[in-house]
N, C-alpha and C positions, 0 to 999 in steps of 0.2 A: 504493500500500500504506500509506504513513504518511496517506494522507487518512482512508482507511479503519480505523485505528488510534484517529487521536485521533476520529473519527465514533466510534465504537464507547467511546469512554475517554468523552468526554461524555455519549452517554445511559446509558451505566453512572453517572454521577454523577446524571443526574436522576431515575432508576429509584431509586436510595438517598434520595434527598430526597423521596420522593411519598408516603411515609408516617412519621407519626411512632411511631407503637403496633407495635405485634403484631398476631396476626390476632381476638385478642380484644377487639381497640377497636374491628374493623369491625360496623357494624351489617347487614350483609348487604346480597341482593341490595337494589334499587329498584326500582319501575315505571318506567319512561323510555316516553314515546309521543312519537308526531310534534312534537305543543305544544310541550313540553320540547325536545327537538333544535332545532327551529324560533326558539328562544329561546333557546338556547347560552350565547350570548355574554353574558348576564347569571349565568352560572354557569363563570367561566374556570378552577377548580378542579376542573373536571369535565368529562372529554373521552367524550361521550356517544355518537358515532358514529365512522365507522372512521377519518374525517378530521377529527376533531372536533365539525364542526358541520354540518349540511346543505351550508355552500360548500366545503367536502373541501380547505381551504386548509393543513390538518397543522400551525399554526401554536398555540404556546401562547402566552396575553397574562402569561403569570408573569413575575415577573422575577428570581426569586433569583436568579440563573444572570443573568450580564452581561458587558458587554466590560470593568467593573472589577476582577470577581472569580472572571475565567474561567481565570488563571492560577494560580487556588488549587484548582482540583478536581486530584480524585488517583482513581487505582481503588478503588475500594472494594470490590471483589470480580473472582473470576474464578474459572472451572473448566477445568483441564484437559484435553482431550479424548488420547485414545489416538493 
């Protein structure tokens, strides 16, 4: 249960960190085709398919988020459920 906790408490901090704007900074959809997925990994800002990239490795090359300043995230939100 506490895995499952701080699992949940971390991607709640990167989900707050993935945008800096409102929804009025985004420029909308994209075209995305094979090429592009196939070429991922020169676009690490951009998670283009359901595991990232064609190798479905689920892994991001970011690095805000590190074993230095993994003891400074906090929730930044939550909803609770009935």
């Amino acid at each position: 249960m506490l895995r499952k906790t701080l699992h949940t408490i971390v991607w709640l901090g990167l989900l707050s960190g993935c945008s800096e704007g409102g929804p009025a900074e985004t420029a909308g959809p994209v075209n995305t085709d094979t090429a592009r997925i196939a070429a991922a990994q020169a676009e690490p800002d951009q998670w283009l398919s359901h595991g990232g990239t064609y190798a479905e490795q689920r892994f991001s090359g970011l690095d805000e988020i590190n074993d230095g300043n993994l003891d400074q995230l906090t929730l930044a939100w939550y909803f609770d459920f009935d």
